[in-house]
C-alpha positions in Angstrom: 63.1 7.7 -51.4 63.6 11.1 -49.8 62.6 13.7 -51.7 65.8 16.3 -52.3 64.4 20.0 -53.1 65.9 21.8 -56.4 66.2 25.8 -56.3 62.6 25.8 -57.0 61.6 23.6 -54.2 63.8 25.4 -51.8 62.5 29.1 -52.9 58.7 27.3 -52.6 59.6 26.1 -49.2 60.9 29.1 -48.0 57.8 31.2 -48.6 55.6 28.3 -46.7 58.1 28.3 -43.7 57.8 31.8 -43.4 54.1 31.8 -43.5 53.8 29.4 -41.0 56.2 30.9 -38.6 54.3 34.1 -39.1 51.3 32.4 -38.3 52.3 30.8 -35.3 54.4 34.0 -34.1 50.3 36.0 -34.2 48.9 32.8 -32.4 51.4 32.9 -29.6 50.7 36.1 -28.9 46.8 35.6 -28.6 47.1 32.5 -26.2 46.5 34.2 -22.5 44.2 33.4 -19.8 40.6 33.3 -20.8 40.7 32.7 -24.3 39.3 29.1 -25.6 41.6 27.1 -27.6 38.5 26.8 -30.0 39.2 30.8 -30.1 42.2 30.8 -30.8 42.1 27.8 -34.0 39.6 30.0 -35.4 41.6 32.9 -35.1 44.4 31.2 -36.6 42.3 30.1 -39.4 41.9 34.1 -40.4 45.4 34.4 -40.0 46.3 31.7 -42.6 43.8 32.6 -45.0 44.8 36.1 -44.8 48.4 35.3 -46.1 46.5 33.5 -49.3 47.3 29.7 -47.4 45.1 27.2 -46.2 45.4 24.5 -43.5 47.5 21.6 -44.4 45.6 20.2 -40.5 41.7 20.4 -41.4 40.1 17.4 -43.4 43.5 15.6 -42.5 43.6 12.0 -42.5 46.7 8.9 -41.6 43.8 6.4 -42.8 40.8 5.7 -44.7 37.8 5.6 -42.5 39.4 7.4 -39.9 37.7 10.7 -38.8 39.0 13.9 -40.8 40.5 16.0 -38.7 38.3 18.8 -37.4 40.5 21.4 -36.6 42.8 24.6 -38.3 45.9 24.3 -36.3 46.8 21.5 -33.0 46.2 22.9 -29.8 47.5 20.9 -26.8 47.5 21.5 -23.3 49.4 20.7 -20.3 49.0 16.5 -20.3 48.1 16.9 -24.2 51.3 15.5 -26.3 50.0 16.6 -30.0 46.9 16.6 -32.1 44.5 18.3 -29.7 41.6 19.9 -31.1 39.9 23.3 -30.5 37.4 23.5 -28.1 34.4 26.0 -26.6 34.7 24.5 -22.9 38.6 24.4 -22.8 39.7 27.7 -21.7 43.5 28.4 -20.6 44.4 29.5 -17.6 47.3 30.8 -15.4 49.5 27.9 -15.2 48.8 26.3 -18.1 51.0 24.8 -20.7 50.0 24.8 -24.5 51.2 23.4 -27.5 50.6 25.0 -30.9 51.6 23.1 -33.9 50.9 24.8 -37.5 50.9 23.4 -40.8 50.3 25.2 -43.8 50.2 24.9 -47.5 51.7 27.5 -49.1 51.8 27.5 -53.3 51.7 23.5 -53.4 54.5 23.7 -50.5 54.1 23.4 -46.6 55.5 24.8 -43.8 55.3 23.0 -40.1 56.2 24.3 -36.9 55.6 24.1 -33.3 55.7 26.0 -29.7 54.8 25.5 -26.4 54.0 28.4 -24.5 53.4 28.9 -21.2 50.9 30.6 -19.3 52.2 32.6 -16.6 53.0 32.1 -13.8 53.8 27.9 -14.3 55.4 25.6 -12.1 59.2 25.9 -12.1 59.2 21.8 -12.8 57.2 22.4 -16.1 59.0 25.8 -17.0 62.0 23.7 -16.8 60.3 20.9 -19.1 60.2 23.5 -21.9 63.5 24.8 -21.4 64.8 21.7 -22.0 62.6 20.6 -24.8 63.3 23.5 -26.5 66.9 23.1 -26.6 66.6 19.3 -27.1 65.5 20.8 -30.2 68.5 23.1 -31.2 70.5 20.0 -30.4 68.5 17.7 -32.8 69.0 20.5 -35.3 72.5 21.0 -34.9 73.5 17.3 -35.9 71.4 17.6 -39.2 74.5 18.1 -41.3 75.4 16.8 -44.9 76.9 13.8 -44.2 75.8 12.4 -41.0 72.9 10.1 -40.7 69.2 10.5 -39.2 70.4 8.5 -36.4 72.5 11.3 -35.1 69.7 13.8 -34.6 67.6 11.7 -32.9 70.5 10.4 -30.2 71.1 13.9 -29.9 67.8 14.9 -28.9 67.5 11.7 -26.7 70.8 12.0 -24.6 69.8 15.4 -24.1 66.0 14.7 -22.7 67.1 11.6 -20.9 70.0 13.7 -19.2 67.9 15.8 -17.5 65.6 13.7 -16.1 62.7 13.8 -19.1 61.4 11.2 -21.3 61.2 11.4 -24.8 57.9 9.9 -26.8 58.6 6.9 -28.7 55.4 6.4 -30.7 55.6 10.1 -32.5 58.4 11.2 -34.8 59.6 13.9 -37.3 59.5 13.6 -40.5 60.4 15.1 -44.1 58.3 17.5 -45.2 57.8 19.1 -48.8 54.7 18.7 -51.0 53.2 16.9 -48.6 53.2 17.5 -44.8 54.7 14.1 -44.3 57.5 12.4 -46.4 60.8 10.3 -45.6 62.8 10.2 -44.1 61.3 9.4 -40.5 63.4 11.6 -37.8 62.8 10.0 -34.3 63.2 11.6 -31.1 65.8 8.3 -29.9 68.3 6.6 -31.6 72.1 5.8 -32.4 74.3 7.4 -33.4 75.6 6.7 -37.6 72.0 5.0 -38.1 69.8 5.8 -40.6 69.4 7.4 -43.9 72.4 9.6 -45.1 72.4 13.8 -44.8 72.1 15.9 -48.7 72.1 18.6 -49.2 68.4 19.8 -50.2 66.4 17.7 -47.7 63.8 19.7 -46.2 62.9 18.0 -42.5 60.7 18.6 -39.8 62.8 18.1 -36.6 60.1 18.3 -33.2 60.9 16.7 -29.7 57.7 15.5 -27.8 58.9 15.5 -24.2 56.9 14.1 -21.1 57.9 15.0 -17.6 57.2 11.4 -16.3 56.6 8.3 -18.9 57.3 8.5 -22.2 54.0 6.4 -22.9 51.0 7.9 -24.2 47.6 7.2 -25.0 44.8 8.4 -27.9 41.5 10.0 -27.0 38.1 9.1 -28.0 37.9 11.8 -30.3 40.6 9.5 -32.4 43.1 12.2 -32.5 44.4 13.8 -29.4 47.2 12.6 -27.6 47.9 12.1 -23.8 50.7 11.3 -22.0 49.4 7.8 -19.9 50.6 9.0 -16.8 48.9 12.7 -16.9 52.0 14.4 -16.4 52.6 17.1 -18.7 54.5 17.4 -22.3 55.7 19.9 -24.5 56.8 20.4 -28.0 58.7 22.2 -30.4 59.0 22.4 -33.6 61.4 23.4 -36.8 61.4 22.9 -40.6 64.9 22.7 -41.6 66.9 22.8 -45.1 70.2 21.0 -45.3 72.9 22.6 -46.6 76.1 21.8 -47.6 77.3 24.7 -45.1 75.2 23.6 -42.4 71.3 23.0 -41.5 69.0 26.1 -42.0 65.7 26.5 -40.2 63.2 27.7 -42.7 60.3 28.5 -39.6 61.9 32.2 -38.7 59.1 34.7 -38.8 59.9 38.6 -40.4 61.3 40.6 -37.8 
């Protein structure tokens, strides 16, 4: 079943939304050339706790027995799809692409967004990877009306990618979000059109295209968590929470001005 917010829900997951924007808005800013991605988590981790949340990422698990994950916030670069972990030795340099995904839990509610930002100067192939990516996501976001199915989303985002020349990874896929940071429904990045679960009003859903410049195949790490694109070619990722709306989708992850 997918879990439909009342005015309490949506008031609880507006405050989480905004805290994670807000943290990922003051991590954005801190990735330039020279800091460590290790840095930067730990960094974020002060940000979070400052705003009275914690880490919805760290001690994470999909599985018993697998590894807890080690980190505050997912920090992927350039070949890295999702999932990466901080690190001492990985410092970000000019040219770089990176990936940061935040999850927090805010008052028994979470917040999860996404951004890939570049470190200047990049290649014009990969700035062009996150121009599309990013509005692969605004098209996703726009077919998550009341009404139209799950389905709808994803073969927007797909048709989109696939249009202009990208590939869009089939083994990682949105997801509702709410209490926990992963519920139903299941929002692929590929689909058809007038498939899948139905659009209310009060669903809560984490819409986030991971797109690769070459295969959309992709491989896991030794650490157990990170993932790569198979082919080494670089991916990005972005990242909404979104409230449906009987006058339209609303995307909860805008930061104060």
């Amino acid at each position: 079943m997918i879990p439909i917010k009342n005015k309490e829900g949506i008031a609880g997951m507006r405050e989480a939304c905004r805290v994670a924007a807000t943290v990922l808005a003051k991590m954005r800013a801190l990735a330039a050339p020279g800091i460590s991605t290790y840095d930067l988590d730990q960094e974020a981790k002060k940000i979070i706790e400052g705003y009275g949340a914690r880490s919805a990422c760290y001690n994470y698990r999909t599985s018993r027995g697998q590894r807890p994950y080690p980190a505050y916030t997912c920090i992927s670069v350039n070949e890295e799809v999702v999932h990466g972990i901080g690190s001492i030795k990985r410092i970000l340099r000019p040219g770089d692409i990176v990936s940061l995904d935040v999850v927090v839990e805010f008052n028994g509610w979470i917040g999860d967004n996404a951004t890939t930002v570049r470190i200047a100067p990049v290649d014009s192939s990969v700035d062009r990877l996150l121009q599309v990516t990013e509005a692969a996501l605004y098209h996703g976001i726009e077919h998550a009306k009341v009404g139209n199915r799950i389905g709808d989303i994803s073969h927007a985002i797909q048709t989109y990618v696939e249009g202009h020349g990208f590939s869009v990874v089939r083994d990682m896929v949105g997801h509702g979000v709410g209490r926990s940071m992963h519920e139903e429904p299941q929002i692929p990045n590929f689909g058809r059109k007038g498939t899948g679960e139905k659009i209310r009003p009060g669903m809560t859903l984490a819409i986030e295209p991971m797109v690769n410049m070459g295969t959309h195949r992709i491989e896991t790490l030794a650490d157990g968590w990170t993932i790569v694109t198979a082919d080494g070619k670089p991916s990005a990722h972005f990242e909404h929470t979104v409230l449906t709306t009987e006058t339209g989708p609303e995307i909860l992850t805008i930061p104060p001005a």
